[in-house]
C-alpha positions as a printed Julia matrix, in Angstrom:
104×3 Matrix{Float64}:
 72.27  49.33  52.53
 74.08  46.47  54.09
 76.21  46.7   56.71
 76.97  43.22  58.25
 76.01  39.88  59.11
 75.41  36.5   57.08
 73.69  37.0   53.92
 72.85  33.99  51.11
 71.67  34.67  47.78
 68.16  34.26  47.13
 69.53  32.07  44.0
 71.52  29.85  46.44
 67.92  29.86  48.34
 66.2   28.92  45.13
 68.33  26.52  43.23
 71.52  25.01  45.73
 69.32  24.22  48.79
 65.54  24.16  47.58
 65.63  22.14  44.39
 68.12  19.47  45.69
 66.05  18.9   48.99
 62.85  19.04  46.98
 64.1   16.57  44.69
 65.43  14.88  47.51
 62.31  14.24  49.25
 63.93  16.44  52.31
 61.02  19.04  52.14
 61.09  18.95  55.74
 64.68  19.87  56.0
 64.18  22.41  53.87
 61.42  23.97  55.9
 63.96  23.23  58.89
 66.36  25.6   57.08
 64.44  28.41  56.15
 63.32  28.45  59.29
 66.73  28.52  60.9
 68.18  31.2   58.68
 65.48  33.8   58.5
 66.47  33.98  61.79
 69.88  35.87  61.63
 70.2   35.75  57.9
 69.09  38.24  55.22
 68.21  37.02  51.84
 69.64  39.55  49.42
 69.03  39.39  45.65
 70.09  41.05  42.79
 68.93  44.48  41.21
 66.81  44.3   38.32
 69.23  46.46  36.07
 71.75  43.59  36.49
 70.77  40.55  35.11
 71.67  41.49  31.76
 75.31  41.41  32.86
 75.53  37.63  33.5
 75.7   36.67  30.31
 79.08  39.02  29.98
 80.65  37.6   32.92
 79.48  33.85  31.42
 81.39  35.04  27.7
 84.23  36.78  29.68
 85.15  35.03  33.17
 83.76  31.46  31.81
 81.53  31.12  35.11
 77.67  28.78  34.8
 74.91  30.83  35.33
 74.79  30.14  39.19
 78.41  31.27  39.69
 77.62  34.51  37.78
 74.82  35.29  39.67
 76.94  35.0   43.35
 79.89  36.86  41.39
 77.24  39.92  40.59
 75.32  39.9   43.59
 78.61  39.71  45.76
 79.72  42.72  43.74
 76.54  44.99  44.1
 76.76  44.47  47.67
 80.36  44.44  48.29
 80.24  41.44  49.8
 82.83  38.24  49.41
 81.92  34.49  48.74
 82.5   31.88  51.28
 82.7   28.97  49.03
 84.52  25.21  48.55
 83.67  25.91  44.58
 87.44  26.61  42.82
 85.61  28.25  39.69
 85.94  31.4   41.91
 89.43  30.82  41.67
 89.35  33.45  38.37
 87.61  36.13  39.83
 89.61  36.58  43.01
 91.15  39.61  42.07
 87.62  41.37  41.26
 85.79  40.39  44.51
 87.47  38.74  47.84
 86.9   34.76  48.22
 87.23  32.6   51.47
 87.93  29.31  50.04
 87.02  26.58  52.82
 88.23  23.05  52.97
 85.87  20.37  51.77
 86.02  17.59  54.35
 85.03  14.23  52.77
């Protein structure tokens, strides 16, 4: 059961930092990373009896596969999204979003 802290998805693991670093050439920073947040971070994924309910959210909320996964996740655990990502926008009355500013 979770209680509190700073959690990522093991897809935002996977796909949002890993691939881009990796295709990045920044496999050092991405070692850097995981190293930094298995520290006070837990890595929570979601359960198996789930993933079947992406596609719904995909035909019914209109979010990419990524987006439904954080959405579902975020839901099974009662957690909210800390995000700069306005698809979330929709969805803000089914799970609580922090939307931060994007500094440029």
């Amino acid at each position: 059961m979770i209680t509190s802290g700073i959690f990522i998805s093991v897809i935002f693991l996977y796909i949002t930092i890993g691939v881009i670093l990796f295709k990045s050439n920044k496999e050092n920073l991405f070692q850097k990373f995981v190293r930094d947040i298995f520290f006070n971070t837990e890595i929570i994924t979601l359960g198996n009896g789930l993933y079947t309910n992406l596609a719904d959210i995909k035909t019914t909320l209109g979010l990419d596969f990524d987006d439904a996964y954080q959405y579902e996740v975020s839901k099974e655990h009662n957690l909210k999204i800390v995000t700069i990502d306005l698809h979330f926008e929709k969805v803000r009355k089914e799970i609580k979003i922090i939307f931060l500013q994007e500094t440029t």
